[in-house]
LUMDOGU-80532 format. One record per residue (C-alpha): residue number from 0; x, y, z. Coordinates in steps of 0.02 Angstrom, whole numbers, plus 50000, padded with zeros to 5 digits. Layout:
! LUMDOGU-80532
 num    c1    c2    c3
 NUM     X     Y     Z
...
//
This chain:
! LUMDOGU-80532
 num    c1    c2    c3
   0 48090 54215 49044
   1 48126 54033 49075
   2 47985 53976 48938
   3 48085 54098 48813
   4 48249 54031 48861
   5 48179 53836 48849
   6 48120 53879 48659
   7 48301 53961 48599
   8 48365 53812 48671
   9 48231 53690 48563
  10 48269 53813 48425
  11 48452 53764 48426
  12 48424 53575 48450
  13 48313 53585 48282
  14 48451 53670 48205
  15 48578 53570 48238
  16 48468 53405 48195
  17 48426 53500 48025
  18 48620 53542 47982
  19 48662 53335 48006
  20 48506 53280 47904
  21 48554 53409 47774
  22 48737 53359 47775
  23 48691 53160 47765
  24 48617 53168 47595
  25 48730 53293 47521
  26 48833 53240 47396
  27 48986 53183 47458
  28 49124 53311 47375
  29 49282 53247 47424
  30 49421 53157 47328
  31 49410 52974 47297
  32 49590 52968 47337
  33 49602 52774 47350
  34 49677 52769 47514
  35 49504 52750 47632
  36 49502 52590 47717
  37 49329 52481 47726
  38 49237 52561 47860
  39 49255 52453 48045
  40 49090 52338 47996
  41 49092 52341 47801
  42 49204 52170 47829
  43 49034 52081 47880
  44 48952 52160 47710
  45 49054 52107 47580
  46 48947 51970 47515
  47 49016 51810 47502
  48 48881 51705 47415
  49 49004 51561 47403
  50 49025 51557 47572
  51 48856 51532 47630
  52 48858 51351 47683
  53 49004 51352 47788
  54 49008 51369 47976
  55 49130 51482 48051
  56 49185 51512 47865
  57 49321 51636 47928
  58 49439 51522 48016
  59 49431 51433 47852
  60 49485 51568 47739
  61 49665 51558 47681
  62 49775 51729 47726
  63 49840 51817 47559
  64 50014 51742 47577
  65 49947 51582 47583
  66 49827 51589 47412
  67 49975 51525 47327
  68 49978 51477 47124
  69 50115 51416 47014
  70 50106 51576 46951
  71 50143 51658 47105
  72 50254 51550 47200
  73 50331 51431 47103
  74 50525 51481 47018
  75 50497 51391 46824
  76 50687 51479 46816
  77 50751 51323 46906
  78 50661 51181 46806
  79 50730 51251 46612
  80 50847 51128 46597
  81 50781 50970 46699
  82 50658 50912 46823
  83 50779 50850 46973
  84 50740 50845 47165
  85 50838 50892 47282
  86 50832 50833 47459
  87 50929 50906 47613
  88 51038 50819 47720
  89 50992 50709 47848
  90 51061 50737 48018
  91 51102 50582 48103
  92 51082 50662 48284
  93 50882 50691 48231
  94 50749 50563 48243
  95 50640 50514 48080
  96 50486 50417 48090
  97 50474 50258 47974
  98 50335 50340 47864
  99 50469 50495 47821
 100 50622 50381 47813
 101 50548 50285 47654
 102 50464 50430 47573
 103 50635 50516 47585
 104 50732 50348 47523
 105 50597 50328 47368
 106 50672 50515 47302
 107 50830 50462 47315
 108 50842 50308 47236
 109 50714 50372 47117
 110 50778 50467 46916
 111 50717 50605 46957
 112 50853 50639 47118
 113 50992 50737 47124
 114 51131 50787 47281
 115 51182 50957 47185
 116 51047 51092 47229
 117 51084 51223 47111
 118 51014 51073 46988
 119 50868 51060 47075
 120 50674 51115 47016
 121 50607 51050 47187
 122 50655 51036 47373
 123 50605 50903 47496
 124 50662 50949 47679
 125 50763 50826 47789
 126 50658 50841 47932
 127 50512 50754 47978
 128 50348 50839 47934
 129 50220 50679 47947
 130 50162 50712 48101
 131 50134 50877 48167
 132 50022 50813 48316
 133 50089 50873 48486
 134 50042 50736 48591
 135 50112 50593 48455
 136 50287 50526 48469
 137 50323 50560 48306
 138 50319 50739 48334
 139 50472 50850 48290
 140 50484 51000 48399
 141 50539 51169 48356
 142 50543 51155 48181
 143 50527 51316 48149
 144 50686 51353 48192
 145 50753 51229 48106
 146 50703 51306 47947
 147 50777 51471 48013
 148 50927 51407 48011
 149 50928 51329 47816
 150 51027 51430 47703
 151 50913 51569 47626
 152 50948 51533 47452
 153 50896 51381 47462
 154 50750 51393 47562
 155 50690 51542 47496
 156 50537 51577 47599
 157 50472 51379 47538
 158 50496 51425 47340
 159 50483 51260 47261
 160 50476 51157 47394
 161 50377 50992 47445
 162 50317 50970 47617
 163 50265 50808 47661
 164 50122 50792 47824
 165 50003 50652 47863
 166 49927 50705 48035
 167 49895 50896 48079
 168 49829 50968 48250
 169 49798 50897 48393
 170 49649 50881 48515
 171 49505 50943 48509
 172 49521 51004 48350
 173 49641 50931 48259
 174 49651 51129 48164
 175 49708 51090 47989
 176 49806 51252 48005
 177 49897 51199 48153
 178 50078 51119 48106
 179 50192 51209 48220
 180 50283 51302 48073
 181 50266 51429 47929
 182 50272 51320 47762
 183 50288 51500 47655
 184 50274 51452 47475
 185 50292 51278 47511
 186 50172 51154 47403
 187 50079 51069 47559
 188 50072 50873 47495
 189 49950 50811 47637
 190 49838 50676 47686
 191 49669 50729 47766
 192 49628 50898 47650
 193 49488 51001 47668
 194 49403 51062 47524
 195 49407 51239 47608
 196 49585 51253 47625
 197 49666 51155 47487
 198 49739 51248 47350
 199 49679 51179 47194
 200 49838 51156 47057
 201 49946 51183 47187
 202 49938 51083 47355
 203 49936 50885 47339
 204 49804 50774 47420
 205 49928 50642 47486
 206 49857 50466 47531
 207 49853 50426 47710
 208 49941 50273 47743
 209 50029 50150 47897
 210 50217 50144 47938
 211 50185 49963 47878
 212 50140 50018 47713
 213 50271 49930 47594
 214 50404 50025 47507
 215 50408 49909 47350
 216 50260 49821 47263
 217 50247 49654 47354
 218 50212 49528 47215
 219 50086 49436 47307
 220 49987 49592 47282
 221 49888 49538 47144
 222 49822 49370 47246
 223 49649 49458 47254
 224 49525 49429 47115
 225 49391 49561 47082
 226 49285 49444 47001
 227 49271 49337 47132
 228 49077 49351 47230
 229 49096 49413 47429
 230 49009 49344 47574
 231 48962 49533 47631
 232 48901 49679 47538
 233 48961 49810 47645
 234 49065 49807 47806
 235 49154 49902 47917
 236 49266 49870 48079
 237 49330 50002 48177
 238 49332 50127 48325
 239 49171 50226 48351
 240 49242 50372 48461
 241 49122 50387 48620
 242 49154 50576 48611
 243 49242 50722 48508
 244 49273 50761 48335
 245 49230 50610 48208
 246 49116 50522 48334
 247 48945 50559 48247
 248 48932 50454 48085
 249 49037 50290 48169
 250 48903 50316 48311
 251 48763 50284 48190
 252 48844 50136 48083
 253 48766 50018 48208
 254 48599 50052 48135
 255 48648 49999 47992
 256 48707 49805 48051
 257 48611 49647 48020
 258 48759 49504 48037
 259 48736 49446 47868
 260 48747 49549 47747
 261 48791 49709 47801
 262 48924 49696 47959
 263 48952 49862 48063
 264 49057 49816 48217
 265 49111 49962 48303
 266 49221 49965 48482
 267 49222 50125 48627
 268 49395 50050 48659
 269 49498 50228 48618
 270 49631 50303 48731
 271 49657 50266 48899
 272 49486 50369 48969
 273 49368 50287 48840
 274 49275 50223 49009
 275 49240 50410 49088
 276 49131 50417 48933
 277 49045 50269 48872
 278 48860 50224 48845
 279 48767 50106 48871
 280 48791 50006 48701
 281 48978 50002 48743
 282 48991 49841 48831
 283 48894 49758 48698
 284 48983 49854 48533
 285 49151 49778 48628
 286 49087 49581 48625
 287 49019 49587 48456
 288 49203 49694 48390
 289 49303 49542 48457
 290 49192 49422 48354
 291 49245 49489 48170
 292 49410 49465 48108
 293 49469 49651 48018
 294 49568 49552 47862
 295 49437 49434 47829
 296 49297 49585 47821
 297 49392 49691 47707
 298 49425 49547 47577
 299 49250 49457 47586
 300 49179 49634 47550
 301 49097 49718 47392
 302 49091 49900 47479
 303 49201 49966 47614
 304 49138 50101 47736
 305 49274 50219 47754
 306 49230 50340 47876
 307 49306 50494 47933
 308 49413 50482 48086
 309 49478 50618 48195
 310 49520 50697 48032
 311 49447 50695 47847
 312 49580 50550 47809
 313 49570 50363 47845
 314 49688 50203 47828
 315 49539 50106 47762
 316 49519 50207 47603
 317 49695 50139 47531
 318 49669 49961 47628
 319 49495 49939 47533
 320 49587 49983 47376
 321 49704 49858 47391
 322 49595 49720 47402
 323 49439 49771 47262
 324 49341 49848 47383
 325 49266 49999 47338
 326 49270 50123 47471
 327 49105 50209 47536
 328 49150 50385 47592
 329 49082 50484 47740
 330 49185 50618 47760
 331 49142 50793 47712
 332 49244 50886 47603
 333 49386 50765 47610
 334 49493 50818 47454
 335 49536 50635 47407
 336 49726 50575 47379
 337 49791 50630 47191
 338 49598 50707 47128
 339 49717 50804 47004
 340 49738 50646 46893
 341 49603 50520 46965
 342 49407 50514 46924
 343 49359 50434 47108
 344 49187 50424 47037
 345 49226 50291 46949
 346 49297 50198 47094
 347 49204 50253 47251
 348 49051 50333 47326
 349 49049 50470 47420
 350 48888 50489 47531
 351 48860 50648 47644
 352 48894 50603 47829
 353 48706 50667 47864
 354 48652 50525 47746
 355 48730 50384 47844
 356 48597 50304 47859
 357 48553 50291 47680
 358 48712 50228 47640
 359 48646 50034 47596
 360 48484 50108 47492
 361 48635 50199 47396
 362 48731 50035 47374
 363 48576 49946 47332
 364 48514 50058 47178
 365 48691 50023 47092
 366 48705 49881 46949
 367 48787 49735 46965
 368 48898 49787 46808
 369 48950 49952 46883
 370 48992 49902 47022
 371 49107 49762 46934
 372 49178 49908 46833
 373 49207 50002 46987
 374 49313 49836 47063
 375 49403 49850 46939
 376 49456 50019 46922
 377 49474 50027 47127
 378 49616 49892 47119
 379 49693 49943 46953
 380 49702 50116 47023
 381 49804 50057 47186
 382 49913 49961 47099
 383 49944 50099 46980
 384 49965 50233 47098
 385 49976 50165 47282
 386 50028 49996 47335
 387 50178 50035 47394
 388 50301 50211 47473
 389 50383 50209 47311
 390 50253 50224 47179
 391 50139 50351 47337
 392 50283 50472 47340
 393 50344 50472 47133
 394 50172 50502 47080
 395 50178 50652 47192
 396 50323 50721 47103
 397 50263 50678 46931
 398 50091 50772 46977
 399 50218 50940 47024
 400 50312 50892 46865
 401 50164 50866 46770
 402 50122 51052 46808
 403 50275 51113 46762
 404 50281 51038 46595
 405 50091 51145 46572
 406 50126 51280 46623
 407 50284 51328 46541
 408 50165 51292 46376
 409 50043 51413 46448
 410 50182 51537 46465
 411 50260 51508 46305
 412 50098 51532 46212
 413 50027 51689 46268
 414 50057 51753 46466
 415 50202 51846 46515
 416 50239 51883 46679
 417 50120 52039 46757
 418 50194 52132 46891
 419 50023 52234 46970
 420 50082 52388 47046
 421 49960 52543 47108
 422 50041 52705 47043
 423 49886 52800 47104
 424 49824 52868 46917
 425 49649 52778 46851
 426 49567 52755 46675
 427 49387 52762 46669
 428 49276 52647 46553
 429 49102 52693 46557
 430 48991 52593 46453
 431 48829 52693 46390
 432 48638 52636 46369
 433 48541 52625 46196
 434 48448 52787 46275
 435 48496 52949 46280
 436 48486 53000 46467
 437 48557 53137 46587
 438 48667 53003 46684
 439 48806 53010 46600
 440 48842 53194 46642
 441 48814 53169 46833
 442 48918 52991 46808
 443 49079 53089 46739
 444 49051 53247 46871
 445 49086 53109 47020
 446 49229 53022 46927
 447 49303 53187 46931
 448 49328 53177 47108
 449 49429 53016 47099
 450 49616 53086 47130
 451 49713 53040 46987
 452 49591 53032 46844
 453 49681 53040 46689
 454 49561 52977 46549
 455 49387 52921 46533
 456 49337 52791 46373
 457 49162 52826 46335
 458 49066 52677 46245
 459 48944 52749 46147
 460 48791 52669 46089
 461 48759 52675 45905
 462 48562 52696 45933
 463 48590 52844 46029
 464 48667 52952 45880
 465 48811 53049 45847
 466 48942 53045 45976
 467 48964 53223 46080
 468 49142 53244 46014
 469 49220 53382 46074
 470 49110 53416 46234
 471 49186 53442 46399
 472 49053 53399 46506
 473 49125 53503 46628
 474 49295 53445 46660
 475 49454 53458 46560
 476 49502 53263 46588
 477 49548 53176 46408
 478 49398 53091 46357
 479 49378 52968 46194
 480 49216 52932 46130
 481 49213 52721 46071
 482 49053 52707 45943
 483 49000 52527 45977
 484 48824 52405 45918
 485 48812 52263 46026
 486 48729 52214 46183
 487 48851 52186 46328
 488 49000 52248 46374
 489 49129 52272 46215
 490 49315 52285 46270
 491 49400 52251 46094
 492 49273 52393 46031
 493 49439 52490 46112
 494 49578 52487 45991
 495 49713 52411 46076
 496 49838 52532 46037
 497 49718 52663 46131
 498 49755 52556 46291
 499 49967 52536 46272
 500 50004 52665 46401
 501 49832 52688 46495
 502 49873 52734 46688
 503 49874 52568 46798
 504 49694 52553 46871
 505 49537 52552 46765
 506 49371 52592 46827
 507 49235 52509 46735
 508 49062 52595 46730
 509 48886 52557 46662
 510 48783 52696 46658
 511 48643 52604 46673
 512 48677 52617 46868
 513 48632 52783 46860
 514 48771 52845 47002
 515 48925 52802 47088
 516 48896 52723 47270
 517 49005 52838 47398
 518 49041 52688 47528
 519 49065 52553 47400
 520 49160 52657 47290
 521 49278 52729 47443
 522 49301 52536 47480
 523 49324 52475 47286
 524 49477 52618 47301
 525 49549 52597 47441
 526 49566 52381 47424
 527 49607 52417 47261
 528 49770 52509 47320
 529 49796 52363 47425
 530 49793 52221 47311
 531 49809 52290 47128
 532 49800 52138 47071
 533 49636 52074 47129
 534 49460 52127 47015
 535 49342 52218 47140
 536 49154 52224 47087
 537 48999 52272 47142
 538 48895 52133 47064
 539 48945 51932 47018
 540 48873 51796 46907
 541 48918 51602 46935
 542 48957 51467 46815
 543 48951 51314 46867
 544 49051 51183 46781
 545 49011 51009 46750
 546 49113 50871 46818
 547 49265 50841 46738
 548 49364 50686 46713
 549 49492 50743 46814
 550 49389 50840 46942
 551 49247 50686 46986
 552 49130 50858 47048
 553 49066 51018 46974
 554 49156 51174 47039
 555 49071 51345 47033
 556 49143 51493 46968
 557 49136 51679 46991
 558 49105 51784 46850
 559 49123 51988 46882
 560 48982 52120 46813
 561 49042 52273 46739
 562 48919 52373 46825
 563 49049 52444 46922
 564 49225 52361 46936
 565 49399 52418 46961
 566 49537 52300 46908
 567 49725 52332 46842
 568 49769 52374 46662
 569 49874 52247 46626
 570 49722 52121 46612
 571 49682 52238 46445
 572 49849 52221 46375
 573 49929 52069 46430
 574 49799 51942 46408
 575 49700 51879 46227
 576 49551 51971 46292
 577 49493 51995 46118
 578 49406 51848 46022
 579 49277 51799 45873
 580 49130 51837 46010
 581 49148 52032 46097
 582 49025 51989 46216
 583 49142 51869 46302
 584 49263 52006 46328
 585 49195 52027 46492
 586 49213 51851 46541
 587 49395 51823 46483
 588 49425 51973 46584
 589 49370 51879 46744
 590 49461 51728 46694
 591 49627 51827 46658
 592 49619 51899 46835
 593 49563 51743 46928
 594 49677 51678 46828
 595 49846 51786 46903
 596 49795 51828 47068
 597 49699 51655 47111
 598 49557 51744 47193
 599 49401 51754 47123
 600 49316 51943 47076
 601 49270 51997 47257
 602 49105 52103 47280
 603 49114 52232 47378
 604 48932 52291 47455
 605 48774 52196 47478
 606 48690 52286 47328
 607 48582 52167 47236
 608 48568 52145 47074
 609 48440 52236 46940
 610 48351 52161 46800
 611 48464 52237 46654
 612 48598 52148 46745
 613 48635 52015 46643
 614 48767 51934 46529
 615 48678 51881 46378
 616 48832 51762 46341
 617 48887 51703 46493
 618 48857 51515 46476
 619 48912 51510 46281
 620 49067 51589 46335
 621 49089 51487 46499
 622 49090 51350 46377
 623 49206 51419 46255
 624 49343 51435 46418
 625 49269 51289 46509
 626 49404 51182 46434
 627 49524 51281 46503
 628 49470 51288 46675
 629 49551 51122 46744
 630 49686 51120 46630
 631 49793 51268 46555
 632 49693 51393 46679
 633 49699 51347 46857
 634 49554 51444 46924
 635 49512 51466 47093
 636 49356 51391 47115
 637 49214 51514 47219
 638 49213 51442 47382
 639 49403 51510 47402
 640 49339 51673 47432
 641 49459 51776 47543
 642 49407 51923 47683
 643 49527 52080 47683
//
């Protein structure tokens, strides 16, 4: 009796094992309803190729508030009829550091001024930003509430405002995110950027300079002749940091030394506890430091080392301007001061901090008459731009003004205003093979259970023969059959009165794929419902663009594939998706959504790419837009990728 009662209870076991396996790999028959979150690990597989090369990448990664554009948080209402600035004012009961004082006093005795806000385009607080280190004297505490309390309509959540900071976080870190205070839409005009949290065409990458830092051109600034030969090719004279942040490269430079030459004279003389942690090269480092006179380095110098410091910034990069010296750059992803309108490569090297040792065999392969050119340009450049408070802070507000001025053009040719909102109803594009196969049919059975379906756009391939008109395929969902002959993706092949009043999402197919994926296509839904405005895809190609004049380094860009994509219907109507070349239509699509919501297409899924996957045109019609991308079109470039 017990063996009989131990196989019924096997018997069961097998059952119930056979009923899971069986209901695994059925097809999934519910509703695609939009409104399923990304499963609790499906974060960690969204595939962020751009992303790849970063540590701790996350931290990084700016929240959706923050991925600010002109477009999206910038009021063009207020700079019609001029381009004034507006500054708040000062209370005489509140301290302001030296630096703030004279950026604040170069606004308003500057044109561009005004003391009536409702003339204002932009919006520089009273209080002092510079310094948002803790531990610094400088500091102003509880600023937040200090912007609590500004009148709404004015501050408006940061709309159009300026925020001025030299020094953010404290130690350790010295967190670029950590200021003490929500900046909203504010543009963030700071020294010390990081490539992975500056917003392109919209923050500023403001110069680092010293409270000593004159507020008018002195006229004995020109005394220094870039022609003149120097007693040193390359020299530096600083701190070394004995420990923390910044401490690495200056801890190498004294390989580098040989008294003649090349002078690296470093000190451990840094805070009051340098002692707890020096080495034993301290003691020595310290005799040799006190031997070298800073001034006399810097202007008997052909190349300037200009190291990072605690942060990405440092004083030496504007002080080696000043006097011909052409900086020599170890800081990683250091966004450098005004990159929106200044070619650095023409003016300084940048060498990877891993490299630091290399740094004189990079010096050494440059010619003579390049690196007079570069002289040159390096002093012209500072006394163009940065010799003194004044000319720092108005180039700032011609760089905002500058933007301005483009992008009401952009508007006024050809891009209206999109609001993206999900009203829950979907379009489906699916684009069909040369081939006659069964895929289609199984293809427009699982679209069916998408809630909201309302029409389906079938591109038909000439070579497969006359169009099914008329055939239901099983459902009674509108469908439109588009006869089309070319190789890729053909938007325009849809007339575009057929799209005027299309629901607000569109689901882009290629049959090719042979079936919709139930996880990715549950998480293309529901962060679709989320951010309507954002292109979701399942695949992505990258351009990568050549360095501009303007840019000094190539940025990559993402480029969706249509193998499955979801994005909003006003990217069909609003944009000049169509041109001379249909196969591009695909690519202006990605540009037009990158474009409004500054994120690139985001790939959802870890699903790799298959050898019919590919854009025939991609780098023709790169090129074609490439113009665009650093000027009209501020693009988000692919390493500001953003996690949901």
């Amino acid at each position: 009796m017990k063996g009989k009662t131990r196989y019924i209870f096997l018997l069961l076991i097998a059952v119930v094992i056979s009923f899971l396996l069986i209901y695994r790999f059925l097809p999934n028959t519910q509703n695609y309803n939009g409104e399923t979150d990304l499963p609790e690990n499906f974060v960690d597989s969204i595939n962020y190729d751009d992303l790849n090369k970063l540590k701790n990448y996350r931290r990084f990664i700016p929240s959706k508030q923050n991925a600010c554009t002109f477009a999206k948080c910038f009021n063009f209402d207020r700079c019609q009829q001029n381009h004034k600035v507006y500054v708040y004012p000062t209370d005489p009961e509140l301290r302001t550091s030296i630096v703030y004082s004279n950026i604040l006093k170069a606004i308003r005795e500057s044109p561009y001024y005004t003391s009536k806000p409702e003339e204002a385009c932009l919006f520089v607080l009273s209080f002092d930003t510079i310094d948002r280190d803790r531990t610094s004297r400088n500091f102003f505490p509880n600023l937040q509430t200090y912007l609590d309390n500004l009148p709404k309509d004015l501050w408006n959540n940061g709309e159009n405002h300026i925020i001025y900071n030299l020094y953010h976080g404290t130690w350790p870190n010295y967190s670029e995110t950590d200021i003490g205070f929500n900046p909203g839409k504010a543009i963030m005009a700071r020294a010390s950027a990081s490539e992975q949290n500056f917003r392109h065409g919209f923050d500023l990458s403001f110069p680092l300079f010293h409270p000593e830092h004159p507020f008018k051109t002195p006229i004995e600034n020109q005394k220094y002749s870039v022609n003149a030969p120097k007693e040193f090719l390359v020299s530096f004279k600083g701190k070394r940091y004995v420990y923390g942040i910044g401490s690495d490269t200056r801890d190498s430079l004294y390989h580098l030394h040989d008294g003649k030459r090349i002078a690296m004279v470093t000190t451990c003389k840094h805070n009051t506890d340098w002692q707890n942690y020096k080495d034993e090269r301290c003691e020595e480092d310290n005799k040799r430091y006190d031997g070298w006179d800073y001034q006399y380095l810097l202007a008997n110098s052909t190349f300037c080392l200009t190291p990072r410091g605690r942060r990405l910034g440092s004083f030496r990069f504007l002080e080696s301007l000043g006097v011909g010296c052409i900086p020599v750059i170890l800081s990683d992803n250091w966004v450098l001061p005004f990159t929106e309108i200044i070619d650095w490569n023409s003016a300084a090297i940048r060498i990877a901090e891993e490299n630091v040792l290399l740094t004189t065999d990079a010096i050494f392969s440059l010619p003579k008459r390049k690196i007079d050119r570069m002289r040159e340009i390096s002093k012209k450049l500072y006394d163009r731009y940065f010799s003194s408070v004044e000319k720092i802070t108005l180039a700032s507000l011609e760089i905002v003004f500058s933007r301005v001025k483009k992008m009401q053009r952009s508007l006024a040719k050809a891009t209206p205003q999109v609001e993206f909102k999900f009203e829950g109803s979907f379009t489906a594009i699916i684009f069909t093979a040369p081939k006659v196969s069964s895929k289609l049919q199984k293809i427009i059975t699982e679209m069916m259970r998408i809630k909201g379906m309302r029409k389906i756009f079938i591109l038909w391939h000439k070579e497969r023969g006359t169009a099914p008109i008329g055939a239901d395929f099983g459902t009674n969902v509108d469908k439109e059959f588009i006869v089309y002959n070319t190789t890729n993706w053909c938007l325009s092949c849809i007339p575009m009165q057929k799209l005027a009043n299309i629901p607000s999402s569109v689901l882009f197919f290629d049959e090719r794929l042979g079936e919709m994926l139930i996880n990715e296509t549950q998480a293309m839904l529901g962060q679709h419902k989320k951010f309507p405005e954002k292109l979701f895809t399942l695949h992505t190609f990258e351009y990568i663009q050549k360095p501009s004049f303007t840019t000094g380094i190539p940025r990559v860009f993402k480029i969706a594939f249509p193998s499955m994509a979801i994005a909003h219907s006003s990217y069909l109507t609003t944009f000049p998706l169509r041109g001379s070349n249909p196969e591009c239509d695909w690519v202006r699509l990605s540009v037009a959504a990158s474009y409004l919501s500054y994120s690139p297409p985001i790939r959802i899924g870890s699903t790799t790419l298959q050898s019919w996957m590919k854009l025939q045109s991609l780098n023709r019609c790169s090129q074609q837009l490439s113009p665009h991308f650093s000027t009209d079109l501020q693009l988000p470039p692919a390493d500001q990728s953003y996690i949901l």
